[in-house]
C-alpha positions in Angstrom: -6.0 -13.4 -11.2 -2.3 -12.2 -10.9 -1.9 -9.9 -7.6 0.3 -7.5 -7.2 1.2 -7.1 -3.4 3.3 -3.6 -2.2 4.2 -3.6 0.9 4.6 -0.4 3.2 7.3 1.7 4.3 10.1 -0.5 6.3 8.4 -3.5 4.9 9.3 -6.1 2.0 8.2 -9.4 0.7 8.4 -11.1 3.4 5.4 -8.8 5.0 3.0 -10.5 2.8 3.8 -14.4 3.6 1.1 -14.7 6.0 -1.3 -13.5 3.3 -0.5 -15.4 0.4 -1.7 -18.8 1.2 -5.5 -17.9 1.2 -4.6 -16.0 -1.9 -3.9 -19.0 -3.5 -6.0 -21.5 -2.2 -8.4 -18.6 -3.8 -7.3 -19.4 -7.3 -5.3 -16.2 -7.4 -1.7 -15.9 -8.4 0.1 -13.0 -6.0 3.1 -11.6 -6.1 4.3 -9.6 -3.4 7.5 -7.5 -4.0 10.3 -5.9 -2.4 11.0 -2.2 -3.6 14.2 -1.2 -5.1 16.5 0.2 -2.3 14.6 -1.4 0.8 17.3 -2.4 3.6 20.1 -1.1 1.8 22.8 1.7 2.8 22.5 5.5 1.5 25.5 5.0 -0.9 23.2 2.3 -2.9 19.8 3.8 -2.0 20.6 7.6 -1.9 19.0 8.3 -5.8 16.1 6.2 -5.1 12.5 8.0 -5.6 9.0 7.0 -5.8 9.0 7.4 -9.3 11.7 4.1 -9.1 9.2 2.5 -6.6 6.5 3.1 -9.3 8.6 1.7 -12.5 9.3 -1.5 -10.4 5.4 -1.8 -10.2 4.7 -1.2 -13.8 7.9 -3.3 -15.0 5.8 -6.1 -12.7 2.8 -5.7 -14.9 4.3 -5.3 -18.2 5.6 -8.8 -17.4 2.1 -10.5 -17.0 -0.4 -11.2 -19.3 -4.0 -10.1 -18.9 -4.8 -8.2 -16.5 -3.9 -7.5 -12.6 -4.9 -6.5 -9.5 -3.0 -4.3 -7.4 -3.0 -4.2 -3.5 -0.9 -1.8 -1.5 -0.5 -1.3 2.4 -0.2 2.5 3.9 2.7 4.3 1.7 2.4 1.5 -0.8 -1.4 3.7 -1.6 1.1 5.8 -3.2 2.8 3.6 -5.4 -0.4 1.1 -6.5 -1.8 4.5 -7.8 0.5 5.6 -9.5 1.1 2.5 -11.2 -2.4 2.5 -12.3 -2.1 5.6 -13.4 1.0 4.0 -16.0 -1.0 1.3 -16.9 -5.1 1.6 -16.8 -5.8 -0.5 -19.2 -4.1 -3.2 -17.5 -5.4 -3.0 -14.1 -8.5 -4.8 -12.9 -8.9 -3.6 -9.4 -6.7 -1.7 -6.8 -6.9 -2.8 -2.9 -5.8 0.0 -0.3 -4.6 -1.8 2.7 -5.5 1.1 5.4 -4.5 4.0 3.2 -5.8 6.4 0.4 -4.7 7.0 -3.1 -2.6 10.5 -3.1 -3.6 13.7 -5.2 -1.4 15.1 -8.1 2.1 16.3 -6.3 1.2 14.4 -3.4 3.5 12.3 -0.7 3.5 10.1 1.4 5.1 11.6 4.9 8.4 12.7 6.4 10.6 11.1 8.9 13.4 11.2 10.3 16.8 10.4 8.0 19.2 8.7 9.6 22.7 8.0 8.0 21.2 9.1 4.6 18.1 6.7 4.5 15.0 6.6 6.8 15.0 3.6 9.5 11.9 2.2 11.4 10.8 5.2 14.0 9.8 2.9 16.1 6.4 1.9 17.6 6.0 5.1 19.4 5.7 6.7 16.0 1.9 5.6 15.8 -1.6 6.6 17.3 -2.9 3.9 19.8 -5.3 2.9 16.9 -3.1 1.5 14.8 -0.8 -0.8 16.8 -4.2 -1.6 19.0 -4.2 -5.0 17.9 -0.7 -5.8 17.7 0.5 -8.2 20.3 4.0 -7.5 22.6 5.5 -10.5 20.6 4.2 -9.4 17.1 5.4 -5.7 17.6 9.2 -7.2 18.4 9.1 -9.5 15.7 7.4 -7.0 13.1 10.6 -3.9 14.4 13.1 -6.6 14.5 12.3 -7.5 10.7 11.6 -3.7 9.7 13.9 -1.8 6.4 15.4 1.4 6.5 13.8 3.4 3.2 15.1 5.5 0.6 15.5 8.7 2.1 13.4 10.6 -1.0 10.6 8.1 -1.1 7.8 9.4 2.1 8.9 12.8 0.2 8.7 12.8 -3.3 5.8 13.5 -4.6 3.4 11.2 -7.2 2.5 12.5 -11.1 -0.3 11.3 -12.5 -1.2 11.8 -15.6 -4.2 9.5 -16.9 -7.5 10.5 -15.6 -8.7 6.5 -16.6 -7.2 5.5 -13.2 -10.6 6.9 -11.9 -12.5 4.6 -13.3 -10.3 1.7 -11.9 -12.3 -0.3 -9.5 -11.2 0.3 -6.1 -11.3 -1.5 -2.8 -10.4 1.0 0.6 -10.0 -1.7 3.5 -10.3 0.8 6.5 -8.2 -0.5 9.3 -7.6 1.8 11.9 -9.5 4.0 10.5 -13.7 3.2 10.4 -15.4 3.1 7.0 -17.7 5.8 8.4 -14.9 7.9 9.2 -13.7 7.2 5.7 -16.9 8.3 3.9 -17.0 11.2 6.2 -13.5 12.5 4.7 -14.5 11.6 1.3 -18.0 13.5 1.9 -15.8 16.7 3.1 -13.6 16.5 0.2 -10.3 17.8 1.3 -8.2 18.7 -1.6 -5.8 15.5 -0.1 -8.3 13.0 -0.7 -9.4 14.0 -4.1 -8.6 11.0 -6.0 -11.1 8.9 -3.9 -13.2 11.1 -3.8 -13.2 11.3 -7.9 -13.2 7.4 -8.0 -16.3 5.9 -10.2 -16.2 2.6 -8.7 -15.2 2.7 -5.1 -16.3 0.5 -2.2 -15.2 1.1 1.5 -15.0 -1.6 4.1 -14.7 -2.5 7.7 -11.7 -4.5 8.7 -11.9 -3.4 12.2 -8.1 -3.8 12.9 -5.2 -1.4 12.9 -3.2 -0.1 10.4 -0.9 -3.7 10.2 -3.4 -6.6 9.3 -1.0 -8.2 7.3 0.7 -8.9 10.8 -2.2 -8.8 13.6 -5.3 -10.8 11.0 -4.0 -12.4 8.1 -6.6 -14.3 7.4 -8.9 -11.6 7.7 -7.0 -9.8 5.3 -7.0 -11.9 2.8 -10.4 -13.1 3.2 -11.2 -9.0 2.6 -9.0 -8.7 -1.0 -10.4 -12.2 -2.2 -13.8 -10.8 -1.6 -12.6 -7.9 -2.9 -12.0 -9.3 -6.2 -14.6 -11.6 -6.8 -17.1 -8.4 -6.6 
């Protein structure tokens, strides 16, 4: 199957090269992408939104035939949705890399802007359980790679408008966060985590990392979405 891999805030492309190969000795096809205005000054980046970081998904799947699967880590849960939410006839499966799909209107954080776009805040930024399992040397080299972002992206917030995305089937792969933990927000239904909440076909499962498996387990990761997909 053709996989469509979004990378996170202050990540691109390259986020997703420890990943691929077990992707493809899967039989898969992925594709991981960089989004428009990634690493690139306020003067080029300043009119960038998440509807532009949604387009460059869908303009993805418009150029495939048959259908895809999306996968999308942290903010990217924002983007994979609302891409699905373009195209749900042409989606096959959506994988949430340690994050949740977003409500109508929602966003995905604010941070600190910095000369007009939003740099890397820095390890400090996150709880203990989500840089638990990242090494010293894998934290320098992860921050030393990291993107500033669009300055409107972790703000603006998602439309959706095509209730089909619900019946999209959907893979949460809980990270930092336990799949218990995860069921136990979907239980209380807080109007945040509606969409999962609303999903037909959802499963929830244990990675038992942090938030940054593409980095700290690789192979787990992609042992997860090929598993994933073959449900």
């Amino acid at each position: 199957m053709d996989i469509i891999l979004v990378p996170g805030l202050w990540l691109d492309a390259s986020s997703w090269d420890a990943v691929l190969p077990a992707l493809q000795k899967a039989g898969h096809r992925p594709r991981a992408l960089t989004m428009p205005g990634v690493g690139e000054p306020a003067s080029a980046s300043g009119d960038i939104g998440m509807a532009d970081w949604v387009d460059a998904v869908v303009a993805e799947i418009d150029g495939i035939e048959g259908p895809v699967a999306l996968v999308g880590h942290s903010g990217a849960g924002n983007v994979v949705y609302g891409a699905a939410d373009a195209r749900p006839d042409r989606v096959a499966h959506i994988v949430y890399v340690d994050t949740f799909p977003p409500a109508d209107g929602g966003s995905i954080w604010e941070f600190p802007i910095v000369d007009g776009v939003i740099p890397f805040p820095g390890w400090d930024s996150f709880d203990e359980p989500e840089i638990a399992d990242l090494d010293h040397h894998t934290r320098g080299r992860v921050a030393a790679g990291a993107k500033s972002v669009p300055r409107r992206v972790p703000t603006d917030p998602i439309h959706l408008s095509d209730e089909r995305r619900r019946g999209i089937p959907s893979t949460m792969l809980a990270g930092a966060m336990s799949a218990a933990d995860v069921r136990g927000i979907v239980e209380a239904a807080p109007p945040w985590a509606a969409e999962i909440g609303a999903a037909e076909k959802l499963e929830i499962v244990d990675l038992h990392t942090g938030h940054w498996p593409q980095f700290s387990q690789p192979e787990l990761l992609a042992a997860a979405i090929v598993t994933a997909l073959s449900d």
